[in-house]
C-alpha positions in Angstrom: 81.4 140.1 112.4 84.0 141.0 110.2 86.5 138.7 111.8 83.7 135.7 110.8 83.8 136.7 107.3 87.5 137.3 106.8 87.6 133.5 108.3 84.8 132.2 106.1 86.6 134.1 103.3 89.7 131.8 104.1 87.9 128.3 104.4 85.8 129.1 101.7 88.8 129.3 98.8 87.3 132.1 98.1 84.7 130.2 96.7 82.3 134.0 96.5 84.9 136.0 94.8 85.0 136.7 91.4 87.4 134.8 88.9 89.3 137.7 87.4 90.7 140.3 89.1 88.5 142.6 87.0 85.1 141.4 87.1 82.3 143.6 88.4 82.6 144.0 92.3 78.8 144.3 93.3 77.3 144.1 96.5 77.1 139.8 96.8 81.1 139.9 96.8 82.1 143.2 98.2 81.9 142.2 101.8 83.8 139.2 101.7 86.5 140.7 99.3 87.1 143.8 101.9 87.7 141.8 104.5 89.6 139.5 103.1 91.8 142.7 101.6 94.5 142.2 104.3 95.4 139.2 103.7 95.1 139.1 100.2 97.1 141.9 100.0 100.4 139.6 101.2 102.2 137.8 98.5 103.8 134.1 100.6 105.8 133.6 98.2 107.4 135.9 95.1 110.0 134.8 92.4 111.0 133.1 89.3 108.7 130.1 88.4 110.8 126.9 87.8 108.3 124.6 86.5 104.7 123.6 86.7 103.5 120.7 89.0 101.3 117.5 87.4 99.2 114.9 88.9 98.9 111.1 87.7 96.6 112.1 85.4 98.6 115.1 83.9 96.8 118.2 85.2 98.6 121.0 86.2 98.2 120.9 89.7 101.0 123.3 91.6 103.7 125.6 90.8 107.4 125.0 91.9 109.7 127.8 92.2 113.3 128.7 92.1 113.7 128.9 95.8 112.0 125.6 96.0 108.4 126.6 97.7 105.7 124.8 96.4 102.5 126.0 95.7 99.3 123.8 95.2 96.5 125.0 92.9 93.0 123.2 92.0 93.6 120.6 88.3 90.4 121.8 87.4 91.9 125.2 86.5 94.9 124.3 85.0 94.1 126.2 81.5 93.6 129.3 83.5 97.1 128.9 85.1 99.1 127.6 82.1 97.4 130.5 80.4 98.6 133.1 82.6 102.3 131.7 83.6 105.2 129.8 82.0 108.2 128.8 83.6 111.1 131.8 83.8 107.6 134.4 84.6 107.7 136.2 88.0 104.8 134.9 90.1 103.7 135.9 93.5 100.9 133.7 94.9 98.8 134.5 97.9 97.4 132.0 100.3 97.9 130.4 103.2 100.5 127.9 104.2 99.6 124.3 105.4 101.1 122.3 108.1 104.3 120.8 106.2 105.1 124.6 104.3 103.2 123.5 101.2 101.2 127.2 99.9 98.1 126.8 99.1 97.4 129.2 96.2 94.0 131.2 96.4 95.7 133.8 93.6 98.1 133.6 91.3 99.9 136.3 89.9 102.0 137.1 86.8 104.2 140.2 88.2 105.1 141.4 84.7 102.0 140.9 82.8 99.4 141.8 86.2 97.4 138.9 85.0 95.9 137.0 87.9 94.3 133.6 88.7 91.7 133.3 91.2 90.8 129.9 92.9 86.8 128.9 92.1 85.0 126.4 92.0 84.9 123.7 89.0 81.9 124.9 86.3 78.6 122.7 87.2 78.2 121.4 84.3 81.6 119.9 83.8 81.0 116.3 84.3 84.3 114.3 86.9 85.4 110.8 85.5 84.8 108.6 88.4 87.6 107.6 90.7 87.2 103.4 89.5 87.9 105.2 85.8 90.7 107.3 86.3 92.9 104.9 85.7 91.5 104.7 82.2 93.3 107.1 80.9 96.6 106.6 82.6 99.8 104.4 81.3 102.5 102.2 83.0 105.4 104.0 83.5 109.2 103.7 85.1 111.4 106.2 86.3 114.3 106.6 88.1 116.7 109.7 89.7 117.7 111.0 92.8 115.1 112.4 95.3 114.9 116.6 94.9 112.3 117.2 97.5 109.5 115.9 99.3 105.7 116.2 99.0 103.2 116.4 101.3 99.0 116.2 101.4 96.9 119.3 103.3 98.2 117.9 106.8 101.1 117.7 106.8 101.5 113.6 105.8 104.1 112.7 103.6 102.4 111.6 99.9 104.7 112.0 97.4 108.8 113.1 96.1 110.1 114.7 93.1 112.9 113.5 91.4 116.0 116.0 90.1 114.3 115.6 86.2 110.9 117.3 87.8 109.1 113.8 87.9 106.2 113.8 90.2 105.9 110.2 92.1 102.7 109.8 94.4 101.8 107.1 97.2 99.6 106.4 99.6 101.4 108.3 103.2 101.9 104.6 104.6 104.6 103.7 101.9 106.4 106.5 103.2 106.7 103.9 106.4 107.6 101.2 104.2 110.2 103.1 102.2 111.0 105.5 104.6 114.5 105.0 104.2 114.9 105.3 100.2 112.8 108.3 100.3 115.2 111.2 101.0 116.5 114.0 99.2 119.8 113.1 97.8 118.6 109.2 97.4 118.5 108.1 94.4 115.7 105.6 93.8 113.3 103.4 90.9 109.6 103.5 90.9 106.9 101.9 88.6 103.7 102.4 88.6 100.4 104.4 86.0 100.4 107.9 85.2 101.4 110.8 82.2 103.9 112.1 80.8 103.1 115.2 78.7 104.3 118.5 77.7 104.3 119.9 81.2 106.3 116.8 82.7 105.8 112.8 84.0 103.8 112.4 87.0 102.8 108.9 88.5 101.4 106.8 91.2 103.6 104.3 92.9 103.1 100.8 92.5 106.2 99.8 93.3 109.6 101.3 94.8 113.5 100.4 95.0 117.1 101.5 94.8 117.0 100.3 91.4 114.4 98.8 88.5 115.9 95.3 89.5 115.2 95.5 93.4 111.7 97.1 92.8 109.6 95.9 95.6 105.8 96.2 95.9 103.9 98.9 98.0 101.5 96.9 100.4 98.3 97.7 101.1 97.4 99.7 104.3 96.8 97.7 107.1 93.4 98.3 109.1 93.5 99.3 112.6 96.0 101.2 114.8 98.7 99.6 112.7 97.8 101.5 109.3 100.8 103.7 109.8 103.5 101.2 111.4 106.9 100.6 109.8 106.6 97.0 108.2 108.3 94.2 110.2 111.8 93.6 109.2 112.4 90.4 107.1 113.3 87.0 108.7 116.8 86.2 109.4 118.3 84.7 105.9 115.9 86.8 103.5 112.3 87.2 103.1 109.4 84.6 103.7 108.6 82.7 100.5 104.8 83.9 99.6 102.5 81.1 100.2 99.7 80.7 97.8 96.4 81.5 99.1 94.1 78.8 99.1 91.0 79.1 96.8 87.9 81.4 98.1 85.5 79.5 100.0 82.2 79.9 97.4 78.9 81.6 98.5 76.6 79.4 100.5 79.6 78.6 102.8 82.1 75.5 102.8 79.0 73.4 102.4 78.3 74.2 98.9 79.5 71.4 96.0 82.1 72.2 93.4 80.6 71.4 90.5 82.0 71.1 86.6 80.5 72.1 83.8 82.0 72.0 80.1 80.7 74.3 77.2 81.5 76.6 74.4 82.6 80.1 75.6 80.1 82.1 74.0 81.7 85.8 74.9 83.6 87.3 78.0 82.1 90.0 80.0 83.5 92.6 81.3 84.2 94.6 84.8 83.3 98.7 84.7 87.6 98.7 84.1 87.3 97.6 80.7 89.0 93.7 82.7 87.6 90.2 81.8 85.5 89.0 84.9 84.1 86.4 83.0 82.2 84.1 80.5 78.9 83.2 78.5 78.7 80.0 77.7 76.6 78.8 74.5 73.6 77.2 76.8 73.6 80.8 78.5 75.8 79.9 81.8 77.4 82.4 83.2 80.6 82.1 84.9 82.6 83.9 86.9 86.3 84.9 86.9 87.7 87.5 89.0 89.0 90.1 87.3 92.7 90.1 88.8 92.9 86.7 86.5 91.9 88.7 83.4 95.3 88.5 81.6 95.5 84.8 82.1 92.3 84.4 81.0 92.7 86.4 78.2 95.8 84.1 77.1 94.1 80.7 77.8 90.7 81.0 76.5 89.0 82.8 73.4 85.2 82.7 71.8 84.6 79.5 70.2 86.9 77.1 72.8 85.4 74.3 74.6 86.3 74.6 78.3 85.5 72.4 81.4 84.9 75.3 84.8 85.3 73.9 87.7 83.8 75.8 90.4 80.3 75.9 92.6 76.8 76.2 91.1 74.6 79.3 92.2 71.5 78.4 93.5 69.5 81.1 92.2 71.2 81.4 88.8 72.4 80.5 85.9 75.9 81.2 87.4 79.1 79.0 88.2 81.6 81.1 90.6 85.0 79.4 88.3 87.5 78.3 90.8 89.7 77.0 87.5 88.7 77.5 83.9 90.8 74.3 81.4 90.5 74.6 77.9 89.7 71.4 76.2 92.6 71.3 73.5 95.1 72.5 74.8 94.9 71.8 78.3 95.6 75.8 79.1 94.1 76.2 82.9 93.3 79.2 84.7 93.1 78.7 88.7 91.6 81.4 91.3 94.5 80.8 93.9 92.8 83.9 96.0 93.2 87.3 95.9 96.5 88.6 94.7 99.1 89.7 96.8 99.2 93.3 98.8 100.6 95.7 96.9 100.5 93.7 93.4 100.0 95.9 90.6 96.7 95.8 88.7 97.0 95.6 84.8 95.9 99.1 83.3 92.7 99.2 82.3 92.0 100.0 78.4 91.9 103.7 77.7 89.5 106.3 76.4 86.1 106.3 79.1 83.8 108.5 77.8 80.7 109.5 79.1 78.4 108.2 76.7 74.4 106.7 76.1 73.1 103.4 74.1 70.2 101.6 74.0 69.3 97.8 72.9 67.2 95.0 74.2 68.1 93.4 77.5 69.6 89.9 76.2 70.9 88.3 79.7 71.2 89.6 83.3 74.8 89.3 84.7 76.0 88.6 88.4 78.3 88.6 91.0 79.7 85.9 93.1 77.1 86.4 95.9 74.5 85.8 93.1 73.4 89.2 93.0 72.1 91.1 89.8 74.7 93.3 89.0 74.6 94.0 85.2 73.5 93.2 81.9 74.0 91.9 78.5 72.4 94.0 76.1 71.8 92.3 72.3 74.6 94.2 70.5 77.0 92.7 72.8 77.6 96.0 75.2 78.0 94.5 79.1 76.6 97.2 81.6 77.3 97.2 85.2 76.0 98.6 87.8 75.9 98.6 92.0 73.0 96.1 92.9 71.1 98.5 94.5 70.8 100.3 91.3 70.0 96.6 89.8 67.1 96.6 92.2 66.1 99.9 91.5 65.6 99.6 87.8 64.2 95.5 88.5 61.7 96.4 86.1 63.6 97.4 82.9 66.2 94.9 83.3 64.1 91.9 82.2 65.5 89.7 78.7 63.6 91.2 75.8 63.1 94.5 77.4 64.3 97.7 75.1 65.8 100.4 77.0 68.5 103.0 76.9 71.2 103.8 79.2 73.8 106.4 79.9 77.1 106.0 82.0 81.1 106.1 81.7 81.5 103.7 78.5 84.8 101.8 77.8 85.5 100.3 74.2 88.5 97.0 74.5 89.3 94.8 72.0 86.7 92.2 74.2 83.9 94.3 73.4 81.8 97.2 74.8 81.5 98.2 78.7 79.2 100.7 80.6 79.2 102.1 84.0 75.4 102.9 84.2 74.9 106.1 85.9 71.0 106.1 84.2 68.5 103.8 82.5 65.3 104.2 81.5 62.5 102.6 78.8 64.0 105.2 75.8 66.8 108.0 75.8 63.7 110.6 76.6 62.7 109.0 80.3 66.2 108.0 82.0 66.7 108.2 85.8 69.6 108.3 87.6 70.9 105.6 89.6 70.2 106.5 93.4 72.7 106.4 95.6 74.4 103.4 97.4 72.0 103.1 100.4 73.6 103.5 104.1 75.6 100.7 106.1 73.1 98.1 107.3 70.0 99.1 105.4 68.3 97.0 102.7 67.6 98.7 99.6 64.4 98.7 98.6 63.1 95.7 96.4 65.8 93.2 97.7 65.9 90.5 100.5 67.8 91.0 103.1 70.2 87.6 103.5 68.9 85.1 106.0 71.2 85.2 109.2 73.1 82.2 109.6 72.9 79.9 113.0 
């Protein structure tokens, strides 16, 4: 029994013990705490601290020291840590070691002061940004410098390197296929990409690497299948293939479906949950749409007021055009959706500042995606919300034109306007419901059609 608990005790990072040293031992924690005495007991690693350790998104999230161990620690308890250690301090951390050598810290211990830090878990009430908004609050950076050490994830694969200034670059574990050869102590390299720099240091994730910031070359998407971790095949003889542009997407309803053009005044843009243009209103109330990797260009070509002629093909249950080229009238500007962009190619950073926020208005329009679905709306003040259509479905009643309600979700203010991520609508800010979850592979949700199969 008291080898289950001492391994529970482990697994469990000490999720049951209390989070200071010093807080009241009663019964609830005292049999996990004794046996997990022994090992607690061992310091892996004691010395001088050299420097803390950041994410992307600039949260202390490991300690390095002088002897060059690493020791990992949960972001979400990065005041606790900065609070109890600096750089210079003796630390001893206790923990276990994962497959690659990296320490993963269950306490953290400032020898001259006895202050401790004990892993637990993140407060309930404190409310995660969601992973599609992260990026919010992240810039573009560049860096450069020779390769100090390695980094690794919780088994053992290969996810990041820090440079000899104490910059943090992250990847994916693939592009340490594709770069394998750049990425070795000692080598110095370039990288681009999002991420902070702050008082504790720069930390970013890898968009693109190279030996320098002229020979920068883009990290591809993983491949599906046995081949997501296979080197990439070496370029032809004489140089790398020229990219081919991809032809346009064939529009919903298959290649049957008629492009169609339509000319009107752009009304507004909308807006995707990233703050990017994915999108038009058109005075008469058609609603087109742009994929979002083309938000720059359309941002540059077309503004409120401009008279443009979309080519593209007509939903047949909306008030939708899926754009496959959007020409403004006087000046001939054209946007065309030549496919999806490249593997690897960096997305523009998304504007900054999401906040958790609620509003409320009348519904003005419903907005869709390119399979014609509901997936957002247009409330009167101008504020886009999107959401999953599922949650669309679920909430078929309030999203009606005219209808008042209130929602609450991850809000993003650009200089387009006003985007939520709905996490919870209801008829006033007093009777909101949160959005269920997305419903299992291969299962309707309820209130929708499923899509006719096709002979």
């Amino acid at each position: 029994m008291k080898k289950l608990v001492l391994l529970l005790s482990v697994l469990m990072p000490l999720a049951v013990l209390p989070t200071t040293v010093e807080a009241k031992k009663d019964d609830k924690y005292q049999l996990a705490q004794n046996a997990a005495e022994p090992f607690m007991n061992t310091p892996l690693v004691t010395g001088a601290l050299k420097r803390f350790v950041i994410n992307p998104e600039g949260e202390v999230d490991g300690l390095l020291f002088e002897n060059g161990t690493v020791a990992k620690f949960p972001p979400h308890m990065a005041s606790e840590l900065t609070a109890a250690v600096k750089p210079g301090d003796p630390v001893s951390v206790r923990g276990f070691r994962e497959p690659a050598g990296t320490i993963k810290a269950l306490v953290i211990t400032n020898e001259a002061t006895k202050r401790a830090v004990v892993e637990h878990p993140p407060a309930p009430d404190i409310r995660k940004v969601p992973k599609h908004l992260r990026f919010a609050l992240l810039g573009r950076l560049q860096a450069s410098g020779k390769v100090e050490r390695l980094l690794y994830g919780k088994k053992g694969e290969m996810n990041g390197v820090m440079l000899d200034d104490g910059t943090v670059v992250r990847f994916p574990p693939h592009a340490a296929y594709q770069f394998g050869g750049q990425l070795q102590p000692g080598q110095t390299i370039a990288v681009e990409g999002v991420g902070t720099q702050n008082d504790y240091g720069q930390a970013l994730e890898a968009m693109a690497v190279g030996t320098s910031p002229q020979t920068l070359q883009p990290i591809y998407e993983r491949p599906a299948g046995p081949a997501a971790y296979a080197p990439p095949p070496p370029a032809p003889p004489g140089g790398p293939a020229v990219a081919q542009p991809t032809p346009p997407p064939v529009p919903p309803g298959g290649s049957t479906q008629s492009i169609a053009t339509t000319t009107g005044v752009v009304a507004r843009f909308t807006l995707s949950p990233r703050g990017e243009l994915d999108g038009l209103i058109l005075g008469d109330g058609t609603e087109v749409h742009v994929p979002p990797h083309l938000s720059a260009q359309l941002a540059a070509a077309v503004r409120p007021g401009d008279t443009v002629t979309i080519s593209g093909s007509r939903s047949p249950t909306a008030a939708l055009v899926i754009a496959t080229s959007v020409m403004t009238t006087a000046s001939n500007q054209t946007v065309v959706d030549r496919g999806p962009p490249p593997p690897g190619s960096a997305p523009l950073p998304p504007a900054p500042g999401a906040q958790n926020a609620s509003t409320q208005g009348r519904v003005q329009t419903l907005l869709h995606g390119p399979a014609s679905d509901v997936n957002g709306a247009l409330l009167d003040d101008g504020t886009v919300l999107r959401m999953p259509p599922h949650v669309a479905s679920q909430f078929a009643s309030l999203l009606v034109p005219g209808q008042s309600i209130a929602v609450q979700g991850w809000m993003l203010n650009t200089a387009f306007g006003r985007v939520i991520d709905v996490e919870a609508i209801g008829p006033s800010p007093a009777q909101m419901t949160t959005a269920a979850p997305p419903p299992p592979p291969g299962t309707t949700p309820i209130g929708t059609t499923p899509a006719p199969s096709r002979p």
